[in-house]
C-alpha positions as CSV (number, residue, x, y, z in Angstrom):
1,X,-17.3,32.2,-12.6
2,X,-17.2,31.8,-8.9
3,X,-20.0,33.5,-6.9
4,X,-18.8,33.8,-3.8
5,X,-15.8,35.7,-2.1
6,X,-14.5,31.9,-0.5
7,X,-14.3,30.5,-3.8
8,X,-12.4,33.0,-5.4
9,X,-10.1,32.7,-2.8
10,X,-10.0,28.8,-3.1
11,X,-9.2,28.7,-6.8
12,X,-6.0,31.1,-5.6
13,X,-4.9,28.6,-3.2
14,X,-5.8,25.3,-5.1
15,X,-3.2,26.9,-8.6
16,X,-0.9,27.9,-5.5
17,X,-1.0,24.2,-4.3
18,X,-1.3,22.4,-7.3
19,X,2.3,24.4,-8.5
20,X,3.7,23.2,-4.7
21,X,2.7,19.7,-5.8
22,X,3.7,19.1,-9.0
23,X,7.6,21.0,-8.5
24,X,7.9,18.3,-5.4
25,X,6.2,15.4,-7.6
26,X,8.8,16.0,-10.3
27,X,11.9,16.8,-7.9
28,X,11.2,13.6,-6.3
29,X,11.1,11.9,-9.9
30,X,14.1,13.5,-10.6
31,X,16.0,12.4,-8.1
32,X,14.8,8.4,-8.5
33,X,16.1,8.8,-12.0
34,X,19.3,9.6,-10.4
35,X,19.4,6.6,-8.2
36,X,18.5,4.2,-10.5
37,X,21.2,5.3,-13.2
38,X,23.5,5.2,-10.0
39,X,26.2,2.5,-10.7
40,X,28.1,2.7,-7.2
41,X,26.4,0.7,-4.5
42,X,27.3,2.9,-1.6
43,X,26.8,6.4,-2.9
44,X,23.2,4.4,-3.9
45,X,22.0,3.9,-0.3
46,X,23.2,7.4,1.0
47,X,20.7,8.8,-2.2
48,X,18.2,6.1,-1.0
49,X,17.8,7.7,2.6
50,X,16.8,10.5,1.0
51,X,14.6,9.6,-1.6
52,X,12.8,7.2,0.8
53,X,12.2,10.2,2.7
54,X,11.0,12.2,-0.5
55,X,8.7,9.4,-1.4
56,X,7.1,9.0,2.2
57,X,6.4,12.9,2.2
58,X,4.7,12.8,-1.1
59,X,2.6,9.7,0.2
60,X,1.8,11.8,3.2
61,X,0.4,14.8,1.4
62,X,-1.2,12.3,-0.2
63,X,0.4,13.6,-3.7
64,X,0.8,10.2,-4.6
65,X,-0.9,7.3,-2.9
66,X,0.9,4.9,-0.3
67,X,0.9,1.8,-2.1
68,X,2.6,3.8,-5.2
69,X,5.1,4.9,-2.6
70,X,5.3,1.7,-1.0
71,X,6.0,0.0,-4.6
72,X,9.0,2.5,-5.5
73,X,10.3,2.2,-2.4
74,X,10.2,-1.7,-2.5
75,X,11.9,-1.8,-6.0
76,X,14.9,0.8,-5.4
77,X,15.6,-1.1,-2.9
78,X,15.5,-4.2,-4.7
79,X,17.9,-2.5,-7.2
80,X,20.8,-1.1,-4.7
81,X,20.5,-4.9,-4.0
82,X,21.4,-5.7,-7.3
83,X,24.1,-3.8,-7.6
């Protein structure tokens, strides 16, 4: 158990946090399922716009780390390509 007044207050925030994360980290997910099961090339890159800009954000809060982020990016791409 926490002894001091601080770190009750910092196990608060960190669940609080940790709850912000994870619904972003799965939204984000979500919606790159989505792209990739996109068969239309131009309804693909409007989505991409806004997954890019998902992806960056997570990288930012450093929710996932920049090469990860760099790496999805790099491969949707690759597959609105493709299509």
């Amino acid at each position: 158990m926490a002894n001091h007044k601080s770190a009750l207050k910092r196990i608060r925030s960190n669940e609080s946090k940790r709850l912000v994360n994870k619904y972003k980290h799965k939204t984000t997910r979500n919606a790159i399922k989505k792209l990739r099961d996109t068969s239309d090339k131009k309804q693909a890159q409007e989505l991409f716009v806004d997954v890019s800009s998902m992806i960056d954000k997570l990288a930012k809060k450093n929710i996932i780390h920049a090469n990860k982020a760099a790496n999805l990016k790099s491969g949707l791409a690759l597959h609105i390509a493709s299509l």
